[in-house]
SEDREN-979335 format. One record per residue: chain; x negated, y, z negated of N, C-alpha, C in turn; residue in one letter. Coordinates in nm, 4 decimals, always signed. Layout:
+-------+----------+----------+----------+----------+----------+----------+----------+----------+----------+------+
| chain |     n_px |     n_py |     n_pz |    ca_px |    ca_py |    ca_pz |     c_px |     c_py |     c_pz | resn |
+-------+----------+----------+----------+----------+----------+----------+----------+----------+----------+------+
|     A |        X |        Y |        Z |        X |        Y |        Z |        X |        Y |        Z |    A |
...
+-------+----------+----------+----------+----------+----------+----------+----------+----------+----------+------+
//
This chain:
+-------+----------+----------+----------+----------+----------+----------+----------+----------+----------+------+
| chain |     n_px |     n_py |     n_pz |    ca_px |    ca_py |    ca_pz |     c_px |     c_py |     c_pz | resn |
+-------+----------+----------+----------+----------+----------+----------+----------+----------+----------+------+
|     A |  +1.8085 |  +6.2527 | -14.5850 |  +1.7837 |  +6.1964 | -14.4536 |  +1.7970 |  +6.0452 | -14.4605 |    X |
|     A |  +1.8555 |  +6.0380 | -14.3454 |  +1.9059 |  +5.8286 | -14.2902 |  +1.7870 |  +5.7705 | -14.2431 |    X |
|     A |  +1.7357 |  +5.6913 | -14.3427 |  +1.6356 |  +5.6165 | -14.2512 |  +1.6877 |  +5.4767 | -14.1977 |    X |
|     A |  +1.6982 |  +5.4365 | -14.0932 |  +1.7685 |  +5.2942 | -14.0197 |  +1.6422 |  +5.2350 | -14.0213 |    X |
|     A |  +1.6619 |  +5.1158 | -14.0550 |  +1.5821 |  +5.0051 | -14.0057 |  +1.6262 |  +4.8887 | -13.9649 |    X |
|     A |  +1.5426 |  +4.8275 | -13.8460 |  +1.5959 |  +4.7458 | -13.7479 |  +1.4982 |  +4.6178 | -13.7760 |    X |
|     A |  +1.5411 |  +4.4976 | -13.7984 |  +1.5151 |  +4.3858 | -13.8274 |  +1.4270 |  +4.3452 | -13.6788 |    X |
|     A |  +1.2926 |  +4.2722 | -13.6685 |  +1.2407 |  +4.2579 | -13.5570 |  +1.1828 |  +4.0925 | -13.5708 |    X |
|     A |  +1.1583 |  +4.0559 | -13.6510 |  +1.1693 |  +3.9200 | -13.6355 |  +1.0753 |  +3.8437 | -13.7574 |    X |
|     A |  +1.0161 |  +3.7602 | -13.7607 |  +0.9141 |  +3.7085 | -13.8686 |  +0.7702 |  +3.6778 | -13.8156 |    X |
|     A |  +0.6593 |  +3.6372 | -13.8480 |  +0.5413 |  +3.5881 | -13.7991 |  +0.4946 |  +3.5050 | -13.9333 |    X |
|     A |  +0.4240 |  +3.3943 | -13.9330 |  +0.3988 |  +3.3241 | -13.9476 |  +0.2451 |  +3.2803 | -13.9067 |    X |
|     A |  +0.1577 |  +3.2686 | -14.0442 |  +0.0395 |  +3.1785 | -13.9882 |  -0.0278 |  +3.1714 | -14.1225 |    X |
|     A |  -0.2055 |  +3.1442 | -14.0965 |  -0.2956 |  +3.1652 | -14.1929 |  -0.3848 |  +3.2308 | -14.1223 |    X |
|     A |  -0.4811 |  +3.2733 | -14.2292 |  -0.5973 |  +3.3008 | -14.2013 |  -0.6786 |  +3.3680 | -14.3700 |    X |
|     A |  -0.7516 |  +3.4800 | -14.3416 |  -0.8377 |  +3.4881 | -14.4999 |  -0.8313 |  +3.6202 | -14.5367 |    X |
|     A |  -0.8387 |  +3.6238 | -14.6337 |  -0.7979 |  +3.7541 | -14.7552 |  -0.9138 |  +3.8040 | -14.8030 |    X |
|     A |  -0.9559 |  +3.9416 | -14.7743 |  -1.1086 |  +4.0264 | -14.7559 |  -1.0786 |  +4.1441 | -14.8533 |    X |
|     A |  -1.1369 |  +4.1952 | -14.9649 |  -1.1913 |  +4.2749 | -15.0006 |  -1.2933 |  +4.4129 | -14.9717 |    X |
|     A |  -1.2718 |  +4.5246 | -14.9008 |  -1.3865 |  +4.5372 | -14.9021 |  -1.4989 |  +4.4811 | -14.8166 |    X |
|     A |  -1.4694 |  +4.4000 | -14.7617 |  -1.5284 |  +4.2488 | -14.6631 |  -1.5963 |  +4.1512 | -14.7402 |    X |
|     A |  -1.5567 |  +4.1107 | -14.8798 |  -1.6062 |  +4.0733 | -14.9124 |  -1.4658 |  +3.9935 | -14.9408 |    X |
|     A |  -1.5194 |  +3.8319 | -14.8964 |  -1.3819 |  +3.7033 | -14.8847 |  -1.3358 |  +3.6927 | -15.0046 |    X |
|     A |  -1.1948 |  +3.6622 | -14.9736 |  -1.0987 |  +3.6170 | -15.1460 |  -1.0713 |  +3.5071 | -15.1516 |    X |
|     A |  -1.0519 |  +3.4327 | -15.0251 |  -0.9851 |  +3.3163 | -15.0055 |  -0.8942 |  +3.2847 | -14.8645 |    X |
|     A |  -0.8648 |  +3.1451 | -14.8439 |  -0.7376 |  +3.1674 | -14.7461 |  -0.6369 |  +3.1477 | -14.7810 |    X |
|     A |  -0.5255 |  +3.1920 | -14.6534 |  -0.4267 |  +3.2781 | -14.7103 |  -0.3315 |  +3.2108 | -14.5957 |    X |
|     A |  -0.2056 |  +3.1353 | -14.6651 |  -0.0846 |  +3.1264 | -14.5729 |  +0.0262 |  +3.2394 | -14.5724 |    X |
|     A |  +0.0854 |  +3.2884 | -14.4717 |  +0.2343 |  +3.4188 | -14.4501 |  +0.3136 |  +3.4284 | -14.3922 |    X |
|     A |  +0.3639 |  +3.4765 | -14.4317 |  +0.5350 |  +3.4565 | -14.3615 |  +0.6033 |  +3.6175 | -14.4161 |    X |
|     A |  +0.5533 |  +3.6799 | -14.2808 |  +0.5569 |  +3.8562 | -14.2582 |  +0.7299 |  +3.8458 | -14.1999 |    X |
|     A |  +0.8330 |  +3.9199 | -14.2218 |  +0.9131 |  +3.9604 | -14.1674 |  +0.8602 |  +4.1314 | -14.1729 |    X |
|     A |  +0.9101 |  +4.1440 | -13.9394 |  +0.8674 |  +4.3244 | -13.9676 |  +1.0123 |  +4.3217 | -13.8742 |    X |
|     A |  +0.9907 |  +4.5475 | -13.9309 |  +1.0855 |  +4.5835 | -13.9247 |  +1.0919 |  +4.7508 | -13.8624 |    X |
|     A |  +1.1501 |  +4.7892 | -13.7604 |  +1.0616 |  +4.9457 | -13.6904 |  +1.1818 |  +5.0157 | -13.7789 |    X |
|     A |  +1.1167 |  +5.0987 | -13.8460 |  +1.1534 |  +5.1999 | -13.9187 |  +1.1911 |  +5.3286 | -13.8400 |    X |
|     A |  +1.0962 |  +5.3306 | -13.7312 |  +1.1683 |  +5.4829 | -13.6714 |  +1.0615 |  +5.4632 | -13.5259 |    X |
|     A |  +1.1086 |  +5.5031 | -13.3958 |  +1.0271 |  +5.4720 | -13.2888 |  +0.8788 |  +5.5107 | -13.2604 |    X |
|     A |  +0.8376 |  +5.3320 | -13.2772 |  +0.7183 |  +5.3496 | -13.2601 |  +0.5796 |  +5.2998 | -13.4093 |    X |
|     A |  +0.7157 |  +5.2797 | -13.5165 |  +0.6688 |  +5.2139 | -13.6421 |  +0.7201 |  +5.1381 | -13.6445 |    X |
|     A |  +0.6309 |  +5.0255 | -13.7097 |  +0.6484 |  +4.8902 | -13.7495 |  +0.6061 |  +4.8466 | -13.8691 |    X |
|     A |  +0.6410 |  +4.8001 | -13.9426 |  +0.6186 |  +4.7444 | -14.1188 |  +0.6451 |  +4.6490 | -14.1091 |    X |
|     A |  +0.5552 |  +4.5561 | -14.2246 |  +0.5884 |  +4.3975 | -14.2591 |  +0.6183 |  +4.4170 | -14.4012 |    X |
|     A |  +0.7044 |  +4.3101 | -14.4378 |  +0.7157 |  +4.2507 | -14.5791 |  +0.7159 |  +4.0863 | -14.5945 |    X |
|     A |  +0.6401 |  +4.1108 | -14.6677 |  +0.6776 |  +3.9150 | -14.6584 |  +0.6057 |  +3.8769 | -14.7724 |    X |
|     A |  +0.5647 |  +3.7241 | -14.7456 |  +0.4924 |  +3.6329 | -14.8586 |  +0.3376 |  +3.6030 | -14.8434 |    X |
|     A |  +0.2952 |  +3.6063 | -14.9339 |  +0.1543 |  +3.5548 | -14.8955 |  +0.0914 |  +3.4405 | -14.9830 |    X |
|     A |  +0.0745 |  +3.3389 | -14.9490 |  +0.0316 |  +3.2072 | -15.0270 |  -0.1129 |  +3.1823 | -15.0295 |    X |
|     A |  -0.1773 |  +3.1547 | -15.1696 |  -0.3189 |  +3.1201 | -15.1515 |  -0.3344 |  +3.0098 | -15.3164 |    X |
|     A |  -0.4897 |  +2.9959 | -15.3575 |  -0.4636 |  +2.9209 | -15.4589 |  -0.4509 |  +3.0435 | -15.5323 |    X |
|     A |  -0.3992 |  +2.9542 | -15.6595 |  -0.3574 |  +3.0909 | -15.7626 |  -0.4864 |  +3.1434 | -15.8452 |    X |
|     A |  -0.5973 |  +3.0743 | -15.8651 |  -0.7093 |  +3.1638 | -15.8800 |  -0.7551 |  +3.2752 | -15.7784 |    X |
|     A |  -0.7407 |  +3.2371 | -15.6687 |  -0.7980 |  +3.3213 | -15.6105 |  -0.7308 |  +3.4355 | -15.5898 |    X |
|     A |  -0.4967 |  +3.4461 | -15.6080 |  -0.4118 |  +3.5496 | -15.6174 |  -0.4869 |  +3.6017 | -15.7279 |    X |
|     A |  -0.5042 |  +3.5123 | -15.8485 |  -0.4920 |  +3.6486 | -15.9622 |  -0.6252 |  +3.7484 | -15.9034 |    X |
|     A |  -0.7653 |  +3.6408 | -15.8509 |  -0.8360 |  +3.7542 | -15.8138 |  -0.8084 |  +3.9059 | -15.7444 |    X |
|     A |  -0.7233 |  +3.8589 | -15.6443 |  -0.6845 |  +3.9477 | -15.5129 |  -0.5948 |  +4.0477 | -15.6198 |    X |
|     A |  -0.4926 |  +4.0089 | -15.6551 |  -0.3515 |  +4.1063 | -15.7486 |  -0.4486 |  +4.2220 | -15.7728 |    X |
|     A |  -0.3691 |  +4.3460 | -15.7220 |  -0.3834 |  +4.4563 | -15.8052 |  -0.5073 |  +4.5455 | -15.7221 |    X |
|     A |  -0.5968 |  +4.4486 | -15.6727 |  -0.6924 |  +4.5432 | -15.6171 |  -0.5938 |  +4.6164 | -15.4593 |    X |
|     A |  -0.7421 |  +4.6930 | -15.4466 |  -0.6980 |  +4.8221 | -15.3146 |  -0.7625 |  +4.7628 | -15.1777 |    X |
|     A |  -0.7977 |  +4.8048 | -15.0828 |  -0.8358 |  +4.7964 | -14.9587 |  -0.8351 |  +4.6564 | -14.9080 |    X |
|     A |  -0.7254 |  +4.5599 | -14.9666 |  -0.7158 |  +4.4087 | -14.8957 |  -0.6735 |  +4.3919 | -14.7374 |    X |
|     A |  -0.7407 |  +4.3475 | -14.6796 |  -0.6668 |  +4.3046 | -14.5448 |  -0.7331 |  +4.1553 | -14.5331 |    X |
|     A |  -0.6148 |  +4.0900 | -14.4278 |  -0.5839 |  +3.9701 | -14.3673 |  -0.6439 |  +3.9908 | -14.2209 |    X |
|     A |  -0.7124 |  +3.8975 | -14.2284 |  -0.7391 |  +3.8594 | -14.0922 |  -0.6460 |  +3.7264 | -14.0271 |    X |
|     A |  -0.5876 |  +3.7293 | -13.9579 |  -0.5075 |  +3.6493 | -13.8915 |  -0.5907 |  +3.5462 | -13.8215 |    X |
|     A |  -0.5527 |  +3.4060 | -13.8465 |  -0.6453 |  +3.3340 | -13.7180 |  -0.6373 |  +3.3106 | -13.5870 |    X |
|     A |  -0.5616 |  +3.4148 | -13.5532 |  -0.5462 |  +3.5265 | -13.4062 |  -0.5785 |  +3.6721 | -13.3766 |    X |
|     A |  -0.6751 |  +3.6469 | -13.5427 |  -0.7632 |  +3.7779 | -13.4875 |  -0.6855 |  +3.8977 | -13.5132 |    X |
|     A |  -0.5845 |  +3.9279 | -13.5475 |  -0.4987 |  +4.0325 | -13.6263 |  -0.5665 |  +4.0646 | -13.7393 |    X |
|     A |  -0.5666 |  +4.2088 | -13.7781 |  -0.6563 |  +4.2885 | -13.9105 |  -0.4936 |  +4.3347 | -13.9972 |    X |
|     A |  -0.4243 |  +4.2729 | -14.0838 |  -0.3538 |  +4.3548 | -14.1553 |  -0.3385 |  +4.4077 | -14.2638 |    X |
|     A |  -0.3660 |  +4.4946 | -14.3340 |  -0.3578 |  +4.6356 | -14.4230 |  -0.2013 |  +4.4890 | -14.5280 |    X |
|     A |  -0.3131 |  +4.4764 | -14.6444 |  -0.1795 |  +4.4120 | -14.7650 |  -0.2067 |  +4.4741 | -14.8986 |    X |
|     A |  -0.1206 |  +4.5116 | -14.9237 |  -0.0612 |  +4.6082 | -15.0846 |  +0.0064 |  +4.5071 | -15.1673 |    X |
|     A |  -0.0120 |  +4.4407 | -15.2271 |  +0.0858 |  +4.3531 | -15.3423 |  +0.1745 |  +4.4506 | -15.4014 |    X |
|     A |  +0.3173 |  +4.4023 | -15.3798 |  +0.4003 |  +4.4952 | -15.4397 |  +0.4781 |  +4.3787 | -15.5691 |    X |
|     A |  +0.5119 |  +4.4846 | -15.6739 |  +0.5457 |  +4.3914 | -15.7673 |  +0.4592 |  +4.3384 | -15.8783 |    X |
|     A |  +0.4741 |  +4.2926 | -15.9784 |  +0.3807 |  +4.2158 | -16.0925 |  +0.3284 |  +4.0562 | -16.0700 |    X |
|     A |  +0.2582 |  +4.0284 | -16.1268 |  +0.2215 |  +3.9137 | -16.1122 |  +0.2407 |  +3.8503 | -16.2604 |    X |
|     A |  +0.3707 |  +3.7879 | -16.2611 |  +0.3707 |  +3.7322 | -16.3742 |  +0.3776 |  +3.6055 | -16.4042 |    X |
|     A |  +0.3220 |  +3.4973 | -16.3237 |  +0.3016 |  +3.3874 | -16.2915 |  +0.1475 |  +3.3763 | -16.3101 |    X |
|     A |  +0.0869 |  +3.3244 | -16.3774 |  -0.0440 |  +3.3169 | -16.3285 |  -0.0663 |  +3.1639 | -16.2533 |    X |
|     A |  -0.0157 |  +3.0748 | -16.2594 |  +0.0090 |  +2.9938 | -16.2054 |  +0.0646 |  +2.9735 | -16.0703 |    X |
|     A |  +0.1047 |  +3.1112 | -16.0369 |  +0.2232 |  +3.0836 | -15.8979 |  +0.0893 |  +3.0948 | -15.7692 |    X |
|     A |  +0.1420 |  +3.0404 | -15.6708 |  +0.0535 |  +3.0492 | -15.5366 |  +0.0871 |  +3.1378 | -15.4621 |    X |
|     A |  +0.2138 |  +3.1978 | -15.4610 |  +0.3094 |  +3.3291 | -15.3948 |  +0.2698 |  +3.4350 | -15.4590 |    X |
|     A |  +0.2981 |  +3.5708 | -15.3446 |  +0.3026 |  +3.6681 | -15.4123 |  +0.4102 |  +3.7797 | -15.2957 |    X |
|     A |  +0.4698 |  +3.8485 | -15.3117 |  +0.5029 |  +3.9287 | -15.2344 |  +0.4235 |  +4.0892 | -15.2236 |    X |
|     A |  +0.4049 |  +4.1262 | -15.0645 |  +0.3353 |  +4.2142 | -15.0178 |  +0.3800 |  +4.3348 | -14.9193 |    X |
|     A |  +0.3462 |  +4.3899 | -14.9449 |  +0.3847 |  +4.4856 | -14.8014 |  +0.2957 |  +4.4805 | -14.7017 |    X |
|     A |  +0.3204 |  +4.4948 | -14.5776 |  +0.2218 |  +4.4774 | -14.4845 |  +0.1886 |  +4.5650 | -14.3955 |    X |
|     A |  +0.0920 |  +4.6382 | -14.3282 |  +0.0870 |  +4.7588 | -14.2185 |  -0.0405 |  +4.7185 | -14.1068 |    X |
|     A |  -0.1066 |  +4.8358 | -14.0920 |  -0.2077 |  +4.7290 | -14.0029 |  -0.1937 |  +4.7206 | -13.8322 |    X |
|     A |  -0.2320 |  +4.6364 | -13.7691 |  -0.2381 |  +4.5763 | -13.6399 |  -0.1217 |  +4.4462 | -13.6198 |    X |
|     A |  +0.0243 |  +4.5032 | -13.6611 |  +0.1305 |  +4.4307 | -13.6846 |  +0.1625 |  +4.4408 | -13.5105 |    X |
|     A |  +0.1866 |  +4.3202 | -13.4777 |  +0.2679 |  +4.2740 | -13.3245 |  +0.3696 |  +4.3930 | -13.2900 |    X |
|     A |  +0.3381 |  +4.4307 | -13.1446 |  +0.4853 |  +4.5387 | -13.0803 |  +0.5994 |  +4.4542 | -13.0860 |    X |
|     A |  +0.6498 |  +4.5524 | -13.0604 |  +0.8017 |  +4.5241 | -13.0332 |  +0.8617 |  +4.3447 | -13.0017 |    X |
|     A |  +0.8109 |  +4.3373 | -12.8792 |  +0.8395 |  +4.2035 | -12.7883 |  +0.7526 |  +4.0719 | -12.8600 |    X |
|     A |  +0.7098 |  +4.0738 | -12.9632 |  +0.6024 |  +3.9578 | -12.9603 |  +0.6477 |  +3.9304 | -13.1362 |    X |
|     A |  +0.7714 |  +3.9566 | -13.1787 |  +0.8499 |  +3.9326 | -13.2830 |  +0.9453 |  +3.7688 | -13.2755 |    X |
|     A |  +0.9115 |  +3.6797 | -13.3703 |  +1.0113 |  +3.5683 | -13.3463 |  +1.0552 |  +3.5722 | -13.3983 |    X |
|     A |  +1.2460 |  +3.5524 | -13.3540 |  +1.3663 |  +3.5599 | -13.4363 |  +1.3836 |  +3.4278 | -13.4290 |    X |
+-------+----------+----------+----------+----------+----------+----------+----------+----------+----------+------+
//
């Protein structure tokens, strides 16, 4: 089976990186999403913080972003962290991701 995916635009901001609800740090991103099939939407993108506080975050489960617009999004670190030094990390994103129309290209 063909799965198409359709490029919908990027988002951009900060806000803070929760555990569990318990704070990691704040957090700059730069989400590109993308509707996978009508009616889904996925992010991938970057997520920037200090790098103590990535290595904290790397690897654990139930992380979400709170947006400082109040957005809750569901982040999975995909990939290794083999920087311990780096401030980047790449993520997948799910969550309370923007419809359709509220995507900037």
């Amino acid at each position: 089976m063909k799965i198409s995916m359709r490029y919908l635009g990027v988002m951009r901001g900060s806000g803070s990186l929760a555990c569990n609800g318990a704070p990691l740090g704040h957090v700059e991103y730069e989400i590109d999403g993308f509707l996978t099939r009508p009616g889904e939407i996925v992010g991938s993108g970057e997520i920037r913080m200090a790098p103590a506080d990535l290595d904290n975050a790397f690897g654990r489960r139930n992380l979400q972003l709170t947006t400082d617009q109040g957005r809750v999004l569901d982040v999975r670190f995909s990939g290794k962290r083999n920087d311990a030094g780096s401030a980047a990390a790449h993520a997948d994103i799910g969550g309370d991701l923007p419809p359709l129309d509220q995507w900037r290209r």
